[in-house]
C-alpha positions in Angstrom: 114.0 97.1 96.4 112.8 100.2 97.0 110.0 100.6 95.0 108.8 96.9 96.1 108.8 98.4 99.8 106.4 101.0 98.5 104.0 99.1 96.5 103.9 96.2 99.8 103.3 99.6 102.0 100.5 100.1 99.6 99.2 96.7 99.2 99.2 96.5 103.5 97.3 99.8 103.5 94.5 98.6 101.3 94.9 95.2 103.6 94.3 96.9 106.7 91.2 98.4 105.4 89.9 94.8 104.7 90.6 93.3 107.7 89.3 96.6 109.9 86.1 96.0 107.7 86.2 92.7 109.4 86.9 93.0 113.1 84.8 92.0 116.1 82.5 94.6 117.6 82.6 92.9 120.7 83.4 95.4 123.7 86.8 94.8 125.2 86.2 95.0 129.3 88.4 93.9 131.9 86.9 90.4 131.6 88.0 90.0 127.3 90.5 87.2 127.2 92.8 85.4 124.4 96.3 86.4 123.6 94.4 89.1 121.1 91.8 90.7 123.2 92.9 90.1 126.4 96.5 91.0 126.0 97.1 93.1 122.7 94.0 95.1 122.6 92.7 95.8 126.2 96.4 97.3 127.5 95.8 99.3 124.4 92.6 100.5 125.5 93.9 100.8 129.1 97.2 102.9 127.9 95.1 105.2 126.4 93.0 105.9 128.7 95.6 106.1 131.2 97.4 108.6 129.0 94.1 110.4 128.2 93.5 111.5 132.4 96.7 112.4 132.9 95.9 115.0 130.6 92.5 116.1 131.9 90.4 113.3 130.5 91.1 114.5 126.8 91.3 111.0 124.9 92.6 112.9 121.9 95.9 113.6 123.5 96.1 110.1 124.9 96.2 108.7 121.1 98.4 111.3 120.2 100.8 110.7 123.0 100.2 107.1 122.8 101.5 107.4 119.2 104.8 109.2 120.3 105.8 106.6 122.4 104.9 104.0 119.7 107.2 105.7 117.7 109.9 106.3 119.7 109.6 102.4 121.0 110.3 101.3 117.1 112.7 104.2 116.5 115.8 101.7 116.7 114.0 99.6 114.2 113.7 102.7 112.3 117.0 103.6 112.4 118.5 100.1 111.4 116.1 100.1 108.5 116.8 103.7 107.5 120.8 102.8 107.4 120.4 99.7 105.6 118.4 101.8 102.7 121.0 104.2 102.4 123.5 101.4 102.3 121.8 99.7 100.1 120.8 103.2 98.0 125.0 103.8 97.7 125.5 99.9 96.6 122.8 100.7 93.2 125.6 101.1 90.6 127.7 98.2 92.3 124.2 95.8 92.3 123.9 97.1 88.5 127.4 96.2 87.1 126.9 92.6 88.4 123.3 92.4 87.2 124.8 93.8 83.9 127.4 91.3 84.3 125.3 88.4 84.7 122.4 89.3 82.2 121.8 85.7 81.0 118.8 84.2 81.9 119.7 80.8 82.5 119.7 78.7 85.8 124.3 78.5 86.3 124.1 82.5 85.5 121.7 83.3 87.7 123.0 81.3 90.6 126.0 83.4 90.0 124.5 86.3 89.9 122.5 85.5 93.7 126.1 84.4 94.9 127.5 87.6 94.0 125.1 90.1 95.5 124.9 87.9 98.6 128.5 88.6 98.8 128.0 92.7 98.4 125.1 92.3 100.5 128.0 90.7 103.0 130.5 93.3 102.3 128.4 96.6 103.3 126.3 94.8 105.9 123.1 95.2 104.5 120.1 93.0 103.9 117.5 93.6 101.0 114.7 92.6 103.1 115.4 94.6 105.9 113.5 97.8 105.0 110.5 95.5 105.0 110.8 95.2 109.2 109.0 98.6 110.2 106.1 97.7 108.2 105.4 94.5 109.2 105.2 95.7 113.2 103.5 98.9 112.2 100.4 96.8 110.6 99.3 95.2 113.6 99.7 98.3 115.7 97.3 100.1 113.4 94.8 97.3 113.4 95.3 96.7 117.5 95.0 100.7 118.0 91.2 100.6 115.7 90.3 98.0 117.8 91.3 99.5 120.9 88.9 102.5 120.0 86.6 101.0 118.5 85.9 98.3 120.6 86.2 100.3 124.4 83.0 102.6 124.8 84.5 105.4 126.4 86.9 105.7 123.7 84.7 105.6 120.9 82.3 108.0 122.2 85.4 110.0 123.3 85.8 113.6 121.6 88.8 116.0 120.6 88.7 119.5 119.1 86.0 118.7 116.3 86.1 114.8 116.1 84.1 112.1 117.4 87.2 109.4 117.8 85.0 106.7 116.9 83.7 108.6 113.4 84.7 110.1 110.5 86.5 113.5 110.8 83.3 115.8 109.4 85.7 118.0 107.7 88.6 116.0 106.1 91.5 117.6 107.7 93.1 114.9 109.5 93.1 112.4 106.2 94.1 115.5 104.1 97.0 116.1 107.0 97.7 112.4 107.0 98.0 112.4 103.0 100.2 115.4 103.0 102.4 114.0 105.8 102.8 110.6 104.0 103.6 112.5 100.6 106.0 114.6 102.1 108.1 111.4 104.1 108.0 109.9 100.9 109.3 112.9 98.8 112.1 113.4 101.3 113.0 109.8 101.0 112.7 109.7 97.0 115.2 112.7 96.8 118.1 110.7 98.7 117.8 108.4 95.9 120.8 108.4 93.9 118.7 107.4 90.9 115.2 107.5 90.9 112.4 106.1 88.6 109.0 105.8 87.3 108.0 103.1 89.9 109.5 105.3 92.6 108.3 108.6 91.4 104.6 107.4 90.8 104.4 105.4 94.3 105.5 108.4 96.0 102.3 110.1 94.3 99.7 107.2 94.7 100.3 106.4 98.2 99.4 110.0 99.7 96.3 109.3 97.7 95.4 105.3 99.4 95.7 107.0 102.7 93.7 110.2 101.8 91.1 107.5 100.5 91.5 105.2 103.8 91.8 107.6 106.5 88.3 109.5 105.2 86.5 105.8 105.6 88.0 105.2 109.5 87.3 106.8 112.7 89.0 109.8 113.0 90.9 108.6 115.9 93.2 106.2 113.6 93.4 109.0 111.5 94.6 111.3 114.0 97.3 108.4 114.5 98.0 108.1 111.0 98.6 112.3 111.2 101.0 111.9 114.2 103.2 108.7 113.1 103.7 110.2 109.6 104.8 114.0 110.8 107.4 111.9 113.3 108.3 109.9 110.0 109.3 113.6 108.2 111.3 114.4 111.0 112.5 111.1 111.1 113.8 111.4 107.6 115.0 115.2 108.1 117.4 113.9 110.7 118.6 110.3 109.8 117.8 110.5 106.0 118.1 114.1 105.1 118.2 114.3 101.1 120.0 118.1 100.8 122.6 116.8 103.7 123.4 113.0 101.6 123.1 114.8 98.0 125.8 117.7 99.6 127.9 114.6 100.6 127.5 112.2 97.1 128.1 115.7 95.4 131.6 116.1 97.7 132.8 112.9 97.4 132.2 112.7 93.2 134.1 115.9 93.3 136.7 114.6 95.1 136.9 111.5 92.7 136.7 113.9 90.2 139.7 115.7 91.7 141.8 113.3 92.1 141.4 111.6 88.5 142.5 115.1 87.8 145.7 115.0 90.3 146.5 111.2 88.6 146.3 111.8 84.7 148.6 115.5 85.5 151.3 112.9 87.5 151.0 111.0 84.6 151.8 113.2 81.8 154.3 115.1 83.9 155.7 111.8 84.5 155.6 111.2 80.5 157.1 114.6 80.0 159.8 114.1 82.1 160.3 110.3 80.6 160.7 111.9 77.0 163.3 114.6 78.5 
Protein backbone atom coordinates (compact mmCIF):
# COMPACT_ATOMS: atom_id res chain seq x y z
CA UNK A 1 0.00 0.00 0.00
CA UNK A 2 2.74 1.94 0.50
CA UNK A 3 4.24 2.35 -2.64
CA UNK A 4 0.63 2.94 -4.27
CA UNK A 5 0.43 6.04 -1.78
CA UNK A 6 3.62 7.28 -3.31
CA UNK A 7 3.05 6.82 -6.92
CA UNK A 8 -0.94 8.59 -6.27
CA UNK A 9 1.33 11.45 -4.45
CA UNK A 10 3.20 11.54 -7.61
CA UNK A 11 0.40 11.27 -10.08
CA UNK A 12 -1.60 14.40 -7.85
CA UNK A 13 1.72 16.40 -8.13
CA UNK A 14 1.88 16.17 -11.87
CA UNK A 15 -2.15 16.82 -11.56
CA UNK A 16 -1.85 19.91 -9.75
CA UNK A 17 0.44 21.31 -12.31
CA UNK A 18 -2.36 20.62 -14.95
CA UNK A 19 -5.03 22.08 -13.34
CA UNK A 20 -2.84 25.35 -12.02
CA UNK A 21 -2.03 25.51 -15.83
CA UNK A 22 -5.70 25.89 -16.02
CA UNK A 23 -7.07 28.33 -13.46
CA UNK A 24 -8.93 31.52 -13.82
CA UNK A 25 -6.93 34.77 -13.87
CA UNK A 26 -9.80 36.56 -12.76
CA UNK A 27 -8.84 38.91 -9.64
CA UNK A 28 -10.44 37.72 -6.47
CA UNK A 29 -11.96 41.16 -4.65
CA UNK A 30 -14.30 41.46 -1.97
CA UNK A 31 -17.11 41.27 -4.57
CA UNK A 32 -15.82 37.31 -6.20
CA UNK A 33 -18.67 34.98 -5.26
CA UNK A 34 -19.35 31.05 -5.61
CA UNK A 35 -18.62 28.51 -3.03
CA UNK A 36 -14.90 28.51 -4.84
CA UNK A 37 -13.96 32.05 -5.15
CA UNK A 38 -16.00 33.63 -2.81
CA UNK A 39 -15.54 31.30 0.04
CA UNK A 40 -12.31 28.95 -0.46
CA UNK A 41 -10.04 31.37 -2.16
CA UNK A 42 -10.81 35.01 -1.05
CA UNK A 43 -10.48 34.01 3.01
CA UNK A 44 -7.30 32.58 1.63
CA UNK A 45 -6.22 35.74 0.24
CA UNK A 46 -7.67 37.59 3.22
CA UNK A 47 -5.68 35.21 5.86
CA UNK A 48 -2.73 36.02 4.31
CA UNK A 49 -2.80 39.20 4.10
CA UNK A 50 -3.96 39.50 7.53
CA UNK A 51 -1.08 37.33 8.69
CA UNK A 52 1.34 39.23 6.36
CA UNK A 53 0.66 43.04 8.50
CA UNK A 54 0.80 41.59 11.54
CA UNK A 55 4.22 41.01 10.63
CA UNK A 56 5.13 44.40 9.11
CA UNK A 57 3.49 43.99 5.73
CA UNK A 58 6.02 41.10 4.76
CA UNK A 59 3.64 38.71 2.64
CA UNK A 60 6.44 36.21 2.72
CA UNK A 61 5.91 35.42 6.37
CA UNK A 62 2.19 35.45 6.00
CA UNK A 63 2.50 32.28 3.54
CA UNK A 64 4.91 30.85 5.69
CA UNK A 65 2.87 31.32 8.81
CA UNK A 66 -0.20 30.62 6.97
CA UNK A 67 1.45 27.23 6.20
CA UNK A 68 2.13 26.46 9.90
CA UNK A 69 -1.20 26.69 10.89
CA UNK A 70 -2.27 24.56 7.82
CA UNK A 71 -0.24 22.16 9.12
CA UNK A 72 -0.83 22.03 12.50
CA UNK A 73 -4.93 22.25 11.58
CA UNK A 74 -4.34 18.63 9.64
CA UNK A 75 -1.84 17.40 12.16
CA UNK A 76 -4.51 14.98 13.76
CA UNK A 77 -5.13 13.71 10.34
CA UNK A 78 -1.56 13.28 10.17
CA UNK A 79 -1.22 11.52 13.13
CA UNK A 80 -4.16 8.97 12.44
CA UNK A 81 -2.62 8.31 9.10
CA UNK A 82 0.97 8.05 10.40
CA UNK A 83 -0.38 5.24 13.09
CA UNK A 84 -2.31 3.39 10.73
CA UNK A 85 1.00 3.06 8.37
CA UNK A 86 3.00 1.87 11.06
CA UNK A 87 0.22 -0.53 11.89
CA UNK A 88 -0.16 -1.50 8.83
CA UNK A 89 3.99 -1.59 8.21
CA UNK A 90 4.00 -4.26 11.55
CA UNK A 91 0.89 -6.37 9.89
CA UNK A 92 3.42 -6.97 6.28
CA UNK A 93 4.52 -10.55 7.30
CA UNK A 94 0.96 -11.34 8.68
CA UNK A 95 -0.80 -9.79 5.18
CA UNK A 96 1.96 -12.05 3.37
CA UNK A 97 1.33 -15.49 4.98
CA UNK A 98 -2.43 -15.14 3.99
CA UNK A 99 -1.61 -13.83 0.51
CA UNK A 100 0.81 -16.87 0.41
CA UNK A 101 -1.88 -18.83 1.80
CA UNK A 102 -4.42 -17.92 -0.65
CA UNK A 103 -2.19 -17.75 -3.90
CA UNK A 104 -4.85 -19.09 -6.26
CA UNK A 105 -6.21 -16.93 -8.70
CA UNK A 106 -9.60 -17.94 -8.88
CA UNK A 107 -12.92 -15.99 -7.89
CA UNK A 108 -13.87 -18.55 -4.17
CA UNK A 109 -9.86 -18.05 -3.30
CA UNK A 110 -9.81 -14.71 -3.71
CA UNK A 111 -12.95 -13.92 -1.83
CA UNK A 112 -11.28 -15.66 0.89
CA UNK A 113 -8.38 -14.08 0.69
CA UNK A 114 -10.39 -10.20 0.90
CA UNK A 115 -12.43 -11.84 3.92
CA UNK A 116 -9.28 -12.63 5.65
CA UNK A 117 -7.39 -9.35 5.54
CA UNK A 118 -10.58 -7.54 6.24
CA UNK A 119 -10.56 -9.44 9.38
CA UNK A 120 -6.66 -8.45 10.20
CA UNK A 121 -7.49 -5.12 8.99
CA UNK A 122 -10.33 -5.50 11.89
CA UNK A 123 -7.99 -6.96 14.39
CA UNK A 124 -5.26 -4.06 14.55
CA UNK A 125 -7.69 -1.30 13.67
CA UNK A 126 -6.29 -0.21 10.56
CA UNK A 127 -7.61 0.70 7.16
CA UNK A 128 -5.53 0.27 3.85
CA UNK A 129 -6.91 3.39 2.53
CA UNK A 130 -6.41 5.52 5.15
CA UNK A 131 -2.90 6.82 4.38
CA UNK A 132 -4.52 8.14 1.26
CA UNK A 133 -6.61 10.94 3.63
CA UNK A 134 -3.74 13.70 4.02
CA UNK A 135 -3.35 13.76 0.38
CA UNK A 136 -6.56 14.17 -0.79
CA UNK A 137 -7.10 17.58 1.62
CA UNK A 138 -3.59 18.72 0.95
CA UNK A 139 -4.40 18.91 -3.08
CA UNK A 140 -6.89 21.46 -2.89
CA UNK A 141 -5.09 23.49 -0.30
CA UNK A 142 -2.15 23.78 -2.73
CA UNK A 143 -4.37 24.66 -5.67
CA UNK A 144 -6.68 27.23 -3.33
CA UNK A 145 -3.22 28.70 -1.87
CA UNK A 146 -1.86 29.42 -6.01
CA UNK A 147 -4.93 30.84 -6.53
CA UNK A 148 -5.00 32.90 -3.59
CA UNK A 149 -1.66 34.43 -4.85
CA UNK A 150 -2.10 34.41 -7.92
CA UNK A 151 -5.28 35.75 -8.35
CA UNK A 152 -5.10 38.92 -5.35
CA UNK A 153 -2.82 41.74 -6.80
CA UNK A 154 -1.13 42.71 -3.77
CA UNK A 155 -0.08 39.28 -3.25
CA UNK A 156 1.28 38.54 -6.50
CA UNK A 157 3.27 41.63 -6.80
CA UNK A 158 4.22 40.98 -3.09
CA UNK A 159 8.12 40.38 -2.44
CA UNK A 160 10.26 38.41 0.24
CA UNK A 161 14.02 38.16 0.57
CA UNK A 162 14.83 37.64 -3.25
CA UNK A 163 11.37 36.45 -4.67
CA UNK A 164 8.72 38.01 -6.49
CA UNK A 165 5.72 35.63 -4.84
CA UNK A 166 3.96 35.70 -7.98
CA UNK A 167 7.28 34.45 -10.18
CA UNK A 168 9.70 32.04 -10.37
CA UNK A 169 12.40 31.95 -7.65
CA UNK A 170 15.41 33.49 -10.00
CA UNK A 171 17.83 31.28 -8.26
CA UNK A 172 16.34 27.83 -7.61
CA UNK A 173 16.67 27.56 -3.97
CA UNK A 174 13.29 27.19 -2.79
CA UNK A 175 12.47 24.12 -5.42
CA UNK A 176 16.00 22.81 -4.64
CA UNK A 177 14.96 23.19 -0.62
CA UNK A 178 11.46 21.86 -1.49
CA UNK A 179 13.12 18.77 -3.35
CA UNK A 180 15.57 18.08 -0.63
CA UNK A 181 12.86 18.49 2.11
CA UNK A 182 10.43 15.99 0.26
CA UNK A 183 13.43 13.51 -0.30
CA UNK A 184 14.38 13.62 3.13
CA UNK A 185 10.47 12.94 4.62
CA UNK A 186 10.47 10.23 2.36
CA UNK A 187 13.84 8.67 3.29
CA UNK A 188 12.91 8.88 6.90
CA UNK A 189 9.70 7.19 6.19
CA UNK A 190 11.30 4.41 3.83
CA UNK A 191 13.71 3.38 6.70
CA UNK A 192 10.76 2.53 9.19
CA UNK A 193 9.86 0.05 6.70
CA UNK A 194 10.35 -3.28 7.92
CA UNK A 195 10.91 -4.41 4.35
CA UNK A 196 11.54 -2.19 1.67
CA UNK A 197 11.57 -2.49 -2.13
CA UNK A 198 12.31 -1.42 -5.56
CA UNK A 199 8.93 0.46 -5.99
CA UNK A 200 9.52 2.08 -2.60
CA UNK A 201 13.16 2.77 -2.97
CA UNK A 202 12.85 4.29 -6.55
CA UNK A 203 9.59 6.55 -5.60
CA UNK A 204 11.49 7.82 -2.70
CA UNK A 205 14.12 9.03 -5.43
CA UNK A 206 11.70 10.27 -8.27
CA UNK A 207 9.41 12.21 -6.23
CA UNK A 208 12.13 14.81 -4.90
CA UNK A 209 12.76 15.08 -8.63
CA UNK A 210 8.65 15.92 -9.82
CA UNK A 211 8.68 18.53 -7.22
CA UNK A 212 12.21 19.97 -8.06
CA UNK A 213 10.70 19.95 -11.67
CA UNK A 214 7.21 21.54 -10.49
CA UNK A 215 8.10 23.99 -7.93
CA UNK A 216 10.91 25.72 -10.63
CA UNK A 217 7.62 26.19 -13.09
CA UNK A 218 5.26 27.99 -10.18
CA UNK A 219 5.47 31.16 -8.37
CA UNK A 220 7.85 31.09 -5.88
CA UNK A 221 5.30 31.72 -3.26
CA UNK A 222 3.81 28.05 -3.63
CA UNK A 223 7.16 26.98 -3.55
CA UNK A 224 7.97 28.74 -0.53
CA UNK A 225 4.78 26.68 0.78
CA UNK A 226 5.90 23.50 -0.64
CA UNK A 227 9.57 24.40 1.42
CA UNK A 228 7.65 24.99 4.78
CA UNK A 229 4.91 21.96 4.67
CA UNK A 230 7.62 19.48 3.70
CA UNK A 231 10.44 20.61 6.56
CA UNK A 232 7.12 20.25 9.17
CA UNK A 233 6.57 16.85 7.37
CA UNK A 234 10.53 15.81 8.51
CA UNK A 235 9.83 16.81 11.86
CA UNK A 236 6.69 15.34 11.64
CA UNK A 237 8.22 11.98 10.90
CA UNK A 238 11.31 12.52 13.49
CA UNK A 239 8.75 12.62 16.23
CA UNK A 240 5.71 10.36 15.33
CA UNK A 241 7.54 8.07 12.80
CA UNK A 242 11.13 8.11 13.88
CA UNK A 243 12.96 5.08 11.83
CA UNK A 244 16.24 4.74 14.40
CA UNK A 245 13.55 4.91 17.52
CA UNK A 246 10.94 1.87 15.68
CA UNK A 247 14.11 -0.08 14.18
CA UNK A 248 15.69 0.10 18.07
CA UNK A 249 12.13 -1.20 19.15
CA UNK A 250 11.51 -4.21 16.13
CA UNK A 251 15.28 -4.92 16.89
CA UNK A 252 14.25 -5.38 21.00
CA UNK A 253 11.28 -7.08 20.61
CA UNK A 254 12.98 -9.93 17.85
CA UNK A 255 15.53 -10.20 20.52
CA UNK A 256 13.31 -10.81 23.02
CA UNK A 257 11.52 -13.50 20.74
CA UNK A 258 14.73 -14.62 20.14
CA UNK A 259 15.32 -14.89 23.90
CA UNK A 260 12.66 -16.56 24.87
CA UNK A 261 12.73 -19.32 22.01
CA UNK A 262 16.06 -19.73 23.73
CA UNK A 263 14.45 -19.93 27.50
CA UNK A 264 11.64 -22.57 25.82
CA UNK A 265 13.85 -25.20 23.86
CA UNK A 266 16.52 -25.12 27.40
CA UNK A 267 13.05 -26.01 29.54
CA UNK A 268 12.54 -28.50 27.09
CA UNK A 269 15.64 -30.49 27.01
CA UNK A 270 16.09 -30.04 30.73
CA UNK A 271 12.70 -31.26 30.94
CA UNK A 272 13.84 -34.25 28.55
CA UNK A 273 16.88 -34.76 30.64
CA UNK A 274 15.21 -34.98 33.65
CA UNK A 275 12.36 -37.38 31.87
CA UNK A 276 15.23 -39.87 30.82
CA UNK A 277 16.71 -39.71 34.57
Amino acid sequence: MKKYRKILAMLAVLALVLVLSGCSNAPITDKSTGFWDGLIILNFSRAIIWLSNLFGHSYGMGIIIFTLIIRIIILPLMIFQTRNMVAMQEIQPQLKAIQKKYSSRDMETQQKLQAEMKQLYAKHGVHPMASMLPLLVQLPILIALYQAIWRTQVLKTGTFLWLQLGSKDPYYVLPILAALFTFASSWLAMKSQPEQNGMTTSMTYLMPVVILITAINVPSALSLYWVISNAFQVGQTLLLQNPFKINRERAEKKQKERDRTKALEKARKRAIRNHKR
